[in-house]
PAMAR-35568 format. One record per residue (C-alpha): residue number from 0; chain; x, y, z. Coordinates in Angstrom, 1 decimal. Layout:
+------+-------+--------+--------+--------+
: resi : chain :      x :      y :      z :
+------+-------+--------+--------+--------+
:  NUM :     A :      X :      Y :      Z :
...
+------+-------+--------+--------+--------+
END
This chain:
+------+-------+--------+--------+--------+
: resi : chain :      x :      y :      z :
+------+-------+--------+--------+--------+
:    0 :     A :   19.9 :  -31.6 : -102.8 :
:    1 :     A :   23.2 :  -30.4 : -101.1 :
:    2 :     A :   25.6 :  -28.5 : -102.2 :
:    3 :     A :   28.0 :  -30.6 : -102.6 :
:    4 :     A :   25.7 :  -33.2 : -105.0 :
:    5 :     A :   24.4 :  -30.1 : -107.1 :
:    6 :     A :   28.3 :  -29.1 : -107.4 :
:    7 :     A :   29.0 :  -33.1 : -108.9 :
:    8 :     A :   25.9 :  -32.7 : -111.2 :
:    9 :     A :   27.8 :  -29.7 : -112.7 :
:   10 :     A :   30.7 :  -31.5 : -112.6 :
:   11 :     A :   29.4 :  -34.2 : -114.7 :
:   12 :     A :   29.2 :  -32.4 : -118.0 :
:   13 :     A :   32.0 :  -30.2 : -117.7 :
:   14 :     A :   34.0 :  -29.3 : -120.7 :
:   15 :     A :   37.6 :  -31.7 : -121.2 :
:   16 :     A :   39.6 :  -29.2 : -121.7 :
:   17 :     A :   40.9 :  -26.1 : -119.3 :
:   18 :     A :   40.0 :  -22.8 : -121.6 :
:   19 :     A :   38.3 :  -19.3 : -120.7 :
:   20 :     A :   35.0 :  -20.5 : -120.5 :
:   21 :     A :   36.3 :  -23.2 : -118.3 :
:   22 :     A :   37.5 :  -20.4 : -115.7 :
:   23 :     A :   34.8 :  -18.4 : -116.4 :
:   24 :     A :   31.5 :  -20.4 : -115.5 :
:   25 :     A :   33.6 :  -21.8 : -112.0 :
:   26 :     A :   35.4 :  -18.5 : -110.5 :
:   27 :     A :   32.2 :  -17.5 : -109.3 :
:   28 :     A :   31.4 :  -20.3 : -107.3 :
:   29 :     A :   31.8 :  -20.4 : -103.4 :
:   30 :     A :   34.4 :  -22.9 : -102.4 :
:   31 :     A :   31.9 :  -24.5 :  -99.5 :
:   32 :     A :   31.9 :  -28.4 : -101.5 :
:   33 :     A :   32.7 :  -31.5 :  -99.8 :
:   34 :     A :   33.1 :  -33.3 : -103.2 :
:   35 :     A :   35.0 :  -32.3 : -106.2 :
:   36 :     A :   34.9 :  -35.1 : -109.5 :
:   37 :     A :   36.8 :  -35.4 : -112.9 :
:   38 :     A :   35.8 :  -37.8 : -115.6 :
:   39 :     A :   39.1 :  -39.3 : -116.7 :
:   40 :     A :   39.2 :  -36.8 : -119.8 :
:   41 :     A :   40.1 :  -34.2 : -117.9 :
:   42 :     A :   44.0 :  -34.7 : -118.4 :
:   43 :     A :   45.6 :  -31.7 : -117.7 :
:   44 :     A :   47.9 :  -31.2 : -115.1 :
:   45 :     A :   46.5 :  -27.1 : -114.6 :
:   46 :     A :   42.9 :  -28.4 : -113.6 :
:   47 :     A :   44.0 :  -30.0 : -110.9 :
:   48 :     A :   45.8 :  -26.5 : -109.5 :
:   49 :     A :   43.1 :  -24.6 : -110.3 :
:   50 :     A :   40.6 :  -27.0 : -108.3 :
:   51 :     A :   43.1 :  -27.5 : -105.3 :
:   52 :     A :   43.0 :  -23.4 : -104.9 :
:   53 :     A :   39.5 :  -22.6 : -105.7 :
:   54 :     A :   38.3 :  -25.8 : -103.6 :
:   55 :     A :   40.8 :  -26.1 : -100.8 :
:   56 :     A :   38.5 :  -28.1 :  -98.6 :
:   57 :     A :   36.6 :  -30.3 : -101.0 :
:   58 :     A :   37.7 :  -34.2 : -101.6 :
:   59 :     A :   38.9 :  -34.3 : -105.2 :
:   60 :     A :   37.8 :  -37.3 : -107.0 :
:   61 :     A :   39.0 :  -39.1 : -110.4 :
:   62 :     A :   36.8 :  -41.1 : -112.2 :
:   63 :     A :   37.5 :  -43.6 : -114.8 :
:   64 :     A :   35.1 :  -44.4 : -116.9 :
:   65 :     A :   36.6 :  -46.0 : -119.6 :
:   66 :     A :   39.1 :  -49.1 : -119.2 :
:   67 :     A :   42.7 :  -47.8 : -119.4 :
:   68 :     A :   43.7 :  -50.9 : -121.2 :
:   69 :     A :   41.4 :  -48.9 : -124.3 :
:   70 :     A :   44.5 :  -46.4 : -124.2 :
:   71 :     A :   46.3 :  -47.7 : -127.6 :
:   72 :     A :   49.4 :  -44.9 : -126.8 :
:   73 :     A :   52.1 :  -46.0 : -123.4 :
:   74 :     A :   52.0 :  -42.2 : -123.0 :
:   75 :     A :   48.5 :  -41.4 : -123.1 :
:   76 :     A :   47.9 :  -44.3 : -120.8 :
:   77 :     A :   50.9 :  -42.5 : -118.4 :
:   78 :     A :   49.4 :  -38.8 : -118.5 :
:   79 :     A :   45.6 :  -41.0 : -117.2 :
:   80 :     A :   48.1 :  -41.7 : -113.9 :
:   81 :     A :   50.2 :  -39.3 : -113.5 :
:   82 :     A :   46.8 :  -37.2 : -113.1 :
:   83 :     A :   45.2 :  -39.6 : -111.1 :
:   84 :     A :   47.6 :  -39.7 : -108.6 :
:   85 :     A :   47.2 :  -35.7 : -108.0 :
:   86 :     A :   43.4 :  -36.6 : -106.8 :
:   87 :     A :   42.8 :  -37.8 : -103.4 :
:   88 :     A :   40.6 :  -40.2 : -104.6 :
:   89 :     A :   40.5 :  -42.5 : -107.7 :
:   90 :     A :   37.4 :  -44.6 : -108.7 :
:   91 :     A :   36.9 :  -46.8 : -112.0 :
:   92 :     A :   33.9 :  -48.7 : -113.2 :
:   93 :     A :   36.6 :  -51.8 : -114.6 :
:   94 :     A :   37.5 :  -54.1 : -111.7 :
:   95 :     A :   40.3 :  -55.4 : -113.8 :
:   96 :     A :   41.9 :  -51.7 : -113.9 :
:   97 :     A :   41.0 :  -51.4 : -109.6 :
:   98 :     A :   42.4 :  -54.7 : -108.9 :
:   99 :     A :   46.0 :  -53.2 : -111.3 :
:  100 :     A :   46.5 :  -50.1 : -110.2 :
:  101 :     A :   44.6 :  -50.0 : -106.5 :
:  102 :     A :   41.6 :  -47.5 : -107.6 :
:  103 :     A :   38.2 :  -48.4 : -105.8 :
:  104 :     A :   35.7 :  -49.5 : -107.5 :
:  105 :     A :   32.2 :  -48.2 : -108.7 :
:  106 :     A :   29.7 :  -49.1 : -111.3 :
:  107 :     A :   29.5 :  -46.7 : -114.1 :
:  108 :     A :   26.2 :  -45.1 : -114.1 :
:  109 :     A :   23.5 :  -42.9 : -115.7 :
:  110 :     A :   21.3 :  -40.0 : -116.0 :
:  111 :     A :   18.5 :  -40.1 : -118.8 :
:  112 :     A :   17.5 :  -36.6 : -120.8 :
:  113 :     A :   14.1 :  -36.1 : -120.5 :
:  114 :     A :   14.0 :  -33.7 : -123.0 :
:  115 :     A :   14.7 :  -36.3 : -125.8 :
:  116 :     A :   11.4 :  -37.5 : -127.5 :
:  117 :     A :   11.4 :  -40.1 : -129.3 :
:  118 :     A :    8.7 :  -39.3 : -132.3 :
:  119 :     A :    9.6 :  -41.8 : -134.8 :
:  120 :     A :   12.0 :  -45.0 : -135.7 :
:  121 :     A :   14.3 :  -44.3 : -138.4 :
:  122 :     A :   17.2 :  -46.8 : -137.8 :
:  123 :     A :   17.5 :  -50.5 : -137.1 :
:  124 :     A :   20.9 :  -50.0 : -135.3 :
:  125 :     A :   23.6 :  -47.0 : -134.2 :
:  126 :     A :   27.2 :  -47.1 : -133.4 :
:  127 :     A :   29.1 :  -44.3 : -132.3 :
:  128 :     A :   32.6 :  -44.8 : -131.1 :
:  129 :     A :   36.6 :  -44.6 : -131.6 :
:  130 :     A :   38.1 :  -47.4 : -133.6 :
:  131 :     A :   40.1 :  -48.9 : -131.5 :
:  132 :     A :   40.8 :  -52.3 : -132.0 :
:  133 :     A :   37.4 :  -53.4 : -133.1 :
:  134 :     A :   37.3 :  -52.1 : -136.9 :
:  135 :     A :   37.3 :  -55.2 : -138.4 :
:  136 :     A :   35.0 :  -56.9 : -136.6 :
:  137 :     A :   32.5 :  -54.0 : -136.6 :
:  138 :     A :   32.8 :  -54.0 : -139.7 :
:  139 :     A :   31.6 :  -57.7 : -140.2 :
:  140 :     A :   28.6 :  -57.1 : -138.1 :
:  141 :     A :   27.8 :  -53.8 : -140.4 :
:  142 :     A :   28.5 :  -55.9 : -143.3 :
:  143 :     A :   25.9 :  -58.8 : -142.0 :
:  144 :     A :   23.1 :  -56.6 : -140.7 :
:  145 :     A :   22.8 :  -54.8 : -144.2 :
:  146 :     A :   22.6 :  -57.8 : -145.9 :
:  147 :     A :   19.5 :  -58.1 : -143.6 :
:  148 :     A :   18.4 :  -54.8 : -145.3 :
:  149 :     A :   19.1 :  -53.0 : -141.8 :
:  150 :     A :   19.1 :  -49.4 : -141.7 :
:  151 :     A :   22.1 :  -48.7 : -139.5 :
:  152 :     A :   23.5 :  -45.3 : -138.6 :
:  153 :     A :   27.4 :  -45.5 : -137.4 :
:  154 :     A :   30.0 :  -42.9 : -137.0 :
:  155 :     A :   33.2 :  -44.6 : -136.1 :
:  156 :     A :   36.0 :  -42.4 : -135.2 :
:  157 :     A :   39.4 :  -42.6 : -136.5 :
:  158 :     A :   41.9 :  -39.7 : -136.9 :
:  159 :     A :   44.5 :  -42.7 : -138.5 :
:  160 :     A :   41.5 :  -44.1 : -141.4 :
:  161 :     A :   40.6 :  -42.4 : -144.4 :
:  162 :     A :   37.5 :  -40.7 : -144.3 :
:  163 :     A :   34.2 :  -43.2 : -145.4 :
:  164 :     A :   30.2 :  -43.5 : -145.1 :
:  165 :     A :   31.5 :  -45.4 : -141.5 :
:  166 :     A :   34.6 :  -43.5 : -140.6 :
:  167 :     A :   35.1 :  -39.9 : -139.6 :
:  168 :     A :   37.4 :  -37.3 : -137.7 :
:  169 :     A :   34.7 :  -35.4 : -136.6 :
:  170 :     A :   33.3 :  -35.4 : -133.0 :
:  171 :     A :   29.3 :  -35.8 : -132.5 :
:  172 :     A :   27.3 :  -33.6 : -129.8 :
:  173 :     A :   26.3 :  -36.1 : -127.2 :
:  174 :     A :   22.9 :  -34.4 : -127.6 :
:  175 :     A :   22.6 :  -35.1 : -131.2 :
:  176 :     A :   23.5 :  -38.6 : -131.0 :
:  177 :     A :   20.8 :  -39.1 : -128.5 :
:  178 :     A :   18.5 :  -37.7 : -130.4 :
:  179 :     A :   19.9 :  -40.1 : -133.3 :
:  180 :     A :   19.9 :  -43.2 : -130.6 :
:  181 :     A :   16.3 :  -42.9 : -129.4 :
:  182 :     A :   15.1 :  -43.2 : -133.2 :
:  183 :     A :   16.9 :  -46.2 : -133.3 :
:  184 :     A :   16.0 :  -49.9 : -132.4 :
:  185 :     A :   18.6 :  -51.1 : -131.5 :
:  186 :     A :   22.4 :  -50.1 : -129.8 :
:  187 :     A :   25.5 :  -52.0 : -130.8 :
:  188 :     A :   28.3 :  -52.6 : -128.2 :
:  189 :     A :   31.3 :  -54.1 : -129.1 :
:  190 :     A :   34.4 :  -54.2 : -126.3 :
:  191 :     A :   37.6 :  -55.8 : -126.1 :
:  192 :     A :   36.7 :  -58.8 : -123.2 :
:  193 :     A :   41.0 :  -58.9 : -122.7 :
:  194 :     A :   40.8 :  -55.8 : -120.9 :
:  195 :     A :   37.7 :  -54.3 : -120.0 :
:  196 :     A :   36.0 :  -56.0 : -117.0 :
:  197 :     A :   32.7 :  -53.3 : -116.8 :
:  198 :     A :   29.7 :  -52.0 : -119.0 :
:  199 :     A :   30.1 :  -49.1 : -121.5 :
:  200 :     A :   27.7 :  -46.3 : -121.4 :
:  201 :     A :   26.3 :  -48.1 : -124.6 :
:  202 :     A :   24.8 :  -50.4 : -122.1 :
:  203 :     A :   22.8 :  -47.9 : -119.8 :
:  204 :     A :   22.0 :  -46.1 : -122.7 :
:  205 :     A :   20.1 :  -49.0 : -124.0 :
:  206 :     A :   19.0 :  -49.4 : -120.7 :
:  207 :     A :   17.6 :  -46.6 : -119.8 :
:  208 :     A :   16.1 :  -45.6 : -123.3 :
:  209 :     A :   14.2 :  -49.2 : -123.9 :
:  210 :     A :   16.3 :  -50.1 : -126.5 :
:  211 :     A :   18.0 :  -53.4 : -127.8 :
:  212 :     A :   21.6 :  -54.2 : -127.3 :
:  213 :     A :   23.5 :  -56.1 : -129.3 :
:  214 :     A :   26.8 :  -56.6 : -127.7 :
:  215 :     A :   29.9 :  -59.5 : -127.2 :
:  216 :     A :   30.2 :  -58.5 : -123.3 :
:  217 :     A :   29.6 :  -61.9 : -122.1 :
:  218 :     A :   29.3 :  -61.2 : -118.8 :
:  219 :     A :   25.9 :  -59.4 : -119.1 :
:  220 :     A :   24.2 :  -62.1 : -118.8 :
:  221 :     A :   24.7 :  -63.0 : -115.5 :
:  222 :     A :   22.9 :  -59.3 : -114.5 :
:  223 :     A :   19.6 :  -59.4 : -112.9 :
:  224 :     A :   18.6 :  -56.9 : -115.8 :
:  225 :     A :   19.1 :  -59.5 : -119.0 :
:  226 :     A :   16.5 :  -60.3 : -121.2 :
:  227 :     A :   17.4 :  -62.5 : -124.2 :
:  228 :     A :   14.5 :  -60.5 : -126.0 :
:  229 :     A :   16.4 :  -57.0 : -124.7 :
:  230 :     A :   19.9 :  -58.3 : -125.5 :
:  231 :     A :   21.8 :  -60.8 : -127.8 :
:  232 :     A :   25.0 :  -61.3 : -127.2 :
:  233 :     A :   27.3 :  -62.8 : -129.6 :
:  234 :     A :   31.1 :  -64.4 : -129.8 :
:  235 :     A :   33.7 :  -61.8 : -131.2 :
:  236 :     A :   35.6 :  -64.5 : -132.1 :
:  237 :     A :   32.9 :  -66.5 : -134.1 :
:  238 :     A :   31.0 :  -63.9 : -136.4 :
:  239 :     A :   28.7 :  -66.7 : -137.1 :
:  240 :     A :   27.4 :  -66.3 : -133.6 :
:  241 :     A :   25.2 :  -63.3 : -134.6 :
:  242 :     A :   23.1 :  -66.0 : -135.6 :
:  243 :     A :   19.2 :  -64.7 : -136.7 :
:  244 :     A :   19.8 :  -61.2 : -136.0 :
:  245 :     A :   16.2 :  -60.3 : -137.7 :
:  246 :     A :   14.5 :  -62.8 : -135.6 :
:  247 :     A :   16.1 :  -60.6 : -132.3 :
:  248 :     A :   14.8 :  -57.8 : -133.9 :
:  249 :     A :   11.1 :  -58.8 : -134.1 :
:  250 :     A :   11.0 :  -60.2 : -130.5 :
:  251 :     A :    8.9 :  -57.6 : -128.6 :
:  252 :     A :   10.8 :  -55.8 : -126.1 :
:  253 :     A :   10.4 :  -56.7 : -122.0 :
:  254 :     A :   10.6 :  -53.5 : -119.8 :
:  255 :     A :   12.8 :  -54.0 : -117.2 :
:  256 :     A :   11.8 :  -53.2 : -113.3 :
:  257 :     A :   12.7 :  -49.8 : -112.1 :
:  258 :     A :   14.4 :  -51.0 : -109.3 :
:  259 :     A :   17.0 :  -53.4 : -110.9 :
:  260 :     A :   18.3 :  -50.0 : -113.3 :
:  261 :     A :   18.3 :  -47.7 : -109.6 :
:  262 :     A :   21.8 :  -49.2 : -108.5 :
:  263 :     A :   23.0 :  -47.4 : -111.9 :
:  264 :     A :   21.0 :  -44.1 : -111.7 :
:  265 :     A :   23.1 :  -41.1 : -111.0 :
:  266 :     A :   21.4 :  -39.5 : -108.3 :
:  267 :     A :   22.1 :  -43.1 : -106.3 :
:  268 :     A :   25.4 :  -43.0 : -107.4 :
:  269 :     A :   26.3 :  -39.9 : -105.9 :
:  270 :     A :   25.0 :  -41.3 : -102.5 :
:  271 :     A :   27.9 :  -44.1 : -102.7 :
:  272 :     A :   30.5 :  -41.7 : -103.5 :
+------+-------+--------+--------+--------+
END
């Protein structure tokens, strides 16, 4: 692998915020990269200096992978592009957001941990996420699946909410909720279809783990990779639509051909950037 794909790998995971360790694990690179990428968490203004110095001849890239209609705050949503705009290149994975504000576009994609067994199941379903706009009607899909006796594990994140068996301030190691998610049957996805025009990691993650989805992303079923025995989808607007979730659950899963997940494996993303 080249340089400059080892460097994105790195990239990939790097901490969101710009600190001493930040500084620390990157001075003592070489500067000889053709590609330099940022996840769209990396909002601060002094990242982009301190990339622009240390990689002077490297393509900086942004990467969006989350809808910016998501952004609940005007400002928040303004600090996304006013850092943007600082890169020399911007990609998102929504085509409703590339088609707005003239980023390019690229399917969000995926890199399994191998190091994640998988020695028993312990839950029927797991949520993790921000709260967003979709309490209420996570909340009615909680609320039906337990009444099926489902053993669900779900951390929703709310800094606004008071604190409950669903709702918490506190952030989960991506690690530990993938250790959490392959003990689990299946993965619930729940997006806002007025904005967001692409697949959450929730998807791949299901994908690429052999789990169930549940989700209300309609379009997923037009993908070469749906399986009505892999994935039900539902009507947000119709809770009723969940329908016989335990009869979903029972259906054995299908494994899905290698080559219909490789357009969303990471190492074959890299190769479109």
């Amino acid at each position: 692998m080249s340089k400059a794909k080892r460097f994105l790998r790195k990239f990939f995971n790097t901490s969101v915020s710009v600190n001493k360790h930040f500084y620390e694990d990157w001075k003592n690179l070489d500067d000889e990269y053709d590609y330099v990428i940022c996840e769209d968490c990396t909002v601060d203004s002094a990242i982009i200096k301190f990339l622009r110095r240390k990689f002077s001849k490297a393509e900086l890239i942004y990467w969006f992978r989350n809808s910016l209609g998501a952004i609940d705050y005007v400002a928040a949503k303004e600090r996304n592009l006013c850092i943007a705009r600082n890169y020399d290149r911007v990609l998102s994975f929504d085509k409703n957001d590339c088609e707005k504000y003239g980023f390019n576009y690229i399917e969000n994609c995926y890199s399994i941990d191998k190091t994640i067994q998988n020695p028993s199941i312990d839950f029927d379903m797991i949520f993790l996420g921000t709260d967003k706009s979709r309490y209420d009607l996570l909340m009615s899909i909680i609320k039906r699946t337990e009444e099926l006796n489902w053993n669900n594990f779900i951390r929703i994140y709310s800094h606004t909410r008071k604190k409950t068996k669903y709702i918490t301030n506190s952030f989960m190691d991506y690690r530990e909720y993938l250790e959490v998610l392959v003990r689990s049957r299946v993965v619930l996805d729940v997006v806002d279809e007025s904005y967001q025009n692409g697949y959450s990691l929730r998807v791949f993650e299901a994908l690429f783990y052999k789990k169930k989805l549940i989700t209300n992303h309609q379009m997923i079923k037009k993908e070469p990779f749906y399986n009505s025995n892999n994935i039900f989808i539902f009507n947000a607007n119709d809770i009723n639509s969940l329908g016989d979730l335990d009869e979903f659950l029972d259906k054995p899963y299908k494994d899905i051909p290698q080559r219909l997940l490789q357009p969303y494996n990471f190492e074959d993303w890299i190769r479109r950037i």
